[in-house]
N, C-alpha and C positions, 0 to 999 in steps of 0.2 A: 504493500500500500504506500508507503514513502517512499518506493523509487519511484512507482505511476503517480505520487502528488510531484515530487520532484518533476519528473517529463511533464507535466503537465503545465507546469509554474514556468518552465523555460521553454515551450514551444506552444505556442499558443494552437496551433495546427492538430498537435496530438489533442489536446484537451477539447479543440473543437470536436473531434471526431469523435472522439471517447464519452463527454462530460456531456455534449450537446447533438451528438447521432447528427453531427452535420458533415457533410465533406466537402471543403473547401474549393471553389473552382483552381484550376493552375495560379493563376493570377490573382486572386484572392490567398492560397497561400503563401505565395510572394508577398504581398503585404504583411502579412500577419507575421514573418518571420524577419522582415526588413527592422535594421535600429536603426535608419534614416529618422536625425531630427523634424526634418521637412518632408513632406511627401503632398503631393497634388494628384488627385482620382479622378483623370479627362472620363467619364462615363456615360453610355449610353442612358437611357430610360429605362429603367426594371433591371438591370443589368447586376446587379449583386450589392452596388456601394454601400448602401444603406446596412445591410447583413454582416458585409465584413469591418465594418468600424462599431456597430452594437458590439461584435465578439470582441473587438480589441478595446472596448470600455471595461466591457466586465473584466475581463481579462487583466486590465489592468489593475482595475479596484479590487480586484480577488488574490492577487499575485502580491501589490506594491500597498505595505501598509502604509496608511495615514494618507494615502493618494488623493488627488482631487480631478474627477473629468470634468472638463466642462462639456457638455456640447450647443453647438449656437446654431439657429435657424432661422429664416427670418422671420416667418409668421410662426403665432403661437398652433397652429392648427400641427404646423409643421414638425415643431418641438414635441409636439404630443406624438407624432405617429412613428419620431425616429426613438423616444424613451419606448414606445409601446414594444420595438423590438428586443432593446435591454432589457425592459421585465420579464418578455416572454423567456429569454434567454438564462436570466436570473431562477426563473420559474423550474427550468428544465434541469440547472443544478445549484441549488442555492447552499453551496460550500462554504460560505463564511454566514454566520444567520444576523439578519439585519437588525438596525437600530430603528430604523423608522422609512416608513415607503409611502410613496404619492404619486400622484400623475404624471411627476416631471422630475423628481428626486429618489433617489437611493442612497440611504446610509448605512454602512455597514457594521459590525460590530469591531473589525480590524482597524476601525480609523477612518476609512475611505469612503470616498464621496462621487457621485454620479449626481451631474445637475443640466438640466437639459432645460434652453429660457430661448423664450421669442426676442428676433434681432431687434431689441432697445437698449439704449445708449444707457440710462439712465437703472436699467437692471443689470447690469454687467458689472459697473463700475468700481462696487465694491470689493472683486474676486479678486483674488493673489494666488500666487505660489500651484499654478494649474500646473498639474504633469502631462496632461493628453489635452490637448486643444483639438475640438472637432466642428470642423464650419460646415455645415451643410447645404446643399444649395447657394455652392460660395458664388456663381455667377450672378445670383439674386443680391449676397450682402452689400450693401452698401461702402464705397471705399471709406468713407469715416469712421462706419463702423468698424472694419476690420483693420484699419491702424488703432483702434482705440484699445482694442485686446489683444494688439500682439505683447506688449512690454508684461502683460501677466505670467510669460513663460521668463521673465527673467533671471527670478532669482531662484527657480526652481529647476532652471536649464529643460524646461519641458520642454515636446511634443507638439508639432504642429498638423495635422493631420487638413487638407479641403478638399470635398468632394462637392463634383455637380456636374449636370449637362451643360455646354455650352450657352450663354445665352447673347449672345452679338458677339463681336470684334471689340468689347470697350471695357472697362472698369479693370479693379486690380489683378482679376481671377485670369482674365486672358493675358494682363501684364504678365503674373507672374508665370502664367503655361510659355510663355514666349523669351521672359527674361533667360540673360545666362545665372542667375544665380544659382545655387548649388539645390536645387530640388530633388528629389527623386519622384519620378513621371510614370504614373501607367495609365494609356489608353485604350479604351474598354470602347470599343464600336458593339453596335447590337448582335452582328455576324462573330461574333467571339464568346456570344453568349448560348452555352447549350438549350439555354428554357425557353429562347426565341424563336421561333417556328419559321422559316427562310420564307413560306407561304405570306405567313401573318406581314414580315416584313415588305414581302412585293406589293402586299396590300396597300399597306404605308406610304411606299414611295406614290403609287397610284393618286390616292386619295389626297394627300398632302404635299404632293408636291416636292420636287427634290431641294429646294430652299429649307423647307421644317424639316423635310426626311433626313439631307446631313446635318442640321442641327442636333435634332434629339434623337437620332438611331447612329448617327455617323460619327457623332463627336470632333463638327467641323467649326470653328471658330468663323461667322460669317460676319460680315457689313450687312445690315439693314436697307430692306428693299425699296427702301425710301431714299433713304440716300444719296444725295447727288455726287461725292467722291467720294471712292474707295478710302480706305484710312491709311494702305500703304501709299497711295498715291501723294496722299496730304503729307505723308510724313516724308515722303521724297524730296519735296515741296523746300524742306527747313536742312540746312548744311550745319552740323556740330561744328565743326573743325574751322578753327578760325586766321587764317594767314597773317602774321604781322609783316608791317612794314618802317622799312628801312629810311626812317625820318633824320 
């Protein structure tokens, strides 16, 4: 029993499998086994994100005493549906027995904390010392909002975790899919997703158009069909690099 708590404590994959009768897709394990401080989840629609960041909250809070998740969404509807998969999961093995449980909160009796709040400025503000930061729906956040909770992995050297479908070509979530910063990147197209029905899919492009089809099946970062210039074009537009002269 203490070498399967052990395996379980340092692979989150095993303990998915064992603790929670789930098996993790290829790419879903890779995550779960990644210590990448940063990571960014480019993902289709229905595609797994959701699933594989529940596992690695509890995971967290089950493993790492006195821990604190946060996870942040923008609307509160949103917040509720991504805690509802942490509970169910909490449900399936409740390894450490809680201190108090709510619609949007888990506390555990090891210290650790799971807090899942709608993206407001004004309810975050007081959190410190996060070990797993999880944005959801980070194409949605707001960029204020999400400089206003990065400085909470400070002093804690936490976890940055953001997952979402694409949503335009603009805000900080496709800066940072496109920055060179040191991210670690997985892109999850719907065609990588075994529960996606290649059928369902042709439907989609049909129906919807290949504009929304590479959005939210294709995980394509687009300009707005409204738009009268491209954004690479605008950004062509402006020269960094500035020539001095010889006065």
């Amino acid at each position: 029993m203490l070498c399967h708590d052990l395996k379980a404590a340092l692979d989150p994959v095993t303990w998915s499998r064992e603790a929670l009768e789930l098996e993790p897709d290829p790419w879903q394990a890779e995550v779960l086994r990644s210590d990448s401080k940063r990571i960014l989840l480019n993902c289709s629609r229905q595609s797994g994100k959701s699933t594989v960041t529940s596992i690695l909250a509890l995971h967290t809070a089950t493993y790492q005493e006195e821990s604190l998740v946060l996870c942040l969404s923008p609307t509160l509807r949103q917040s509720s549906e991504l805690f509802r998969n942490v509970s169910r999961f909490y449900g399936a093995d409740p390894a450490i027995p809680s201190r108090a449980e709510s619609a949007l909160r888990l506390e555990l009796e090891n210290g650790s904390r799971i807090v899942s709040l709608p993206g407001k400025e004004q309810n975050i503000r007081g959190m410190a010392k996060v070990n797993l930061l999880i944005v959801d729906e980070a194409a949605r956040v707001p960029d204020s909002l999400y400089y206003s909770v990065r400085p909470m992995l400070a002093v804690s050297n936490g976890r940055l975790i953001a997952l979402s479908t694409p949503f335009g070509n603009r805000g900080w979530w496709a800066e940072a899919w496109h920055s060179p910063e040191p991210w670690q990147r997985w892109e999850v197209p719907a065609s990588k997703c075994p529960r996606i029905p290649a059928a369902f899919l042709e439907e989609e492009r049909r129906v919807l158009g290949s504009w929304w089809f590479d959005q939210e099946y294709g995980c394509r970062f687009l300009d707005s069909q409204s738009q009268l210039l491209k954004k690479e074009d605008v950004d062509n537009m402006f020269v960094e690099e500035v020539s001095s002269w010889n006065l």
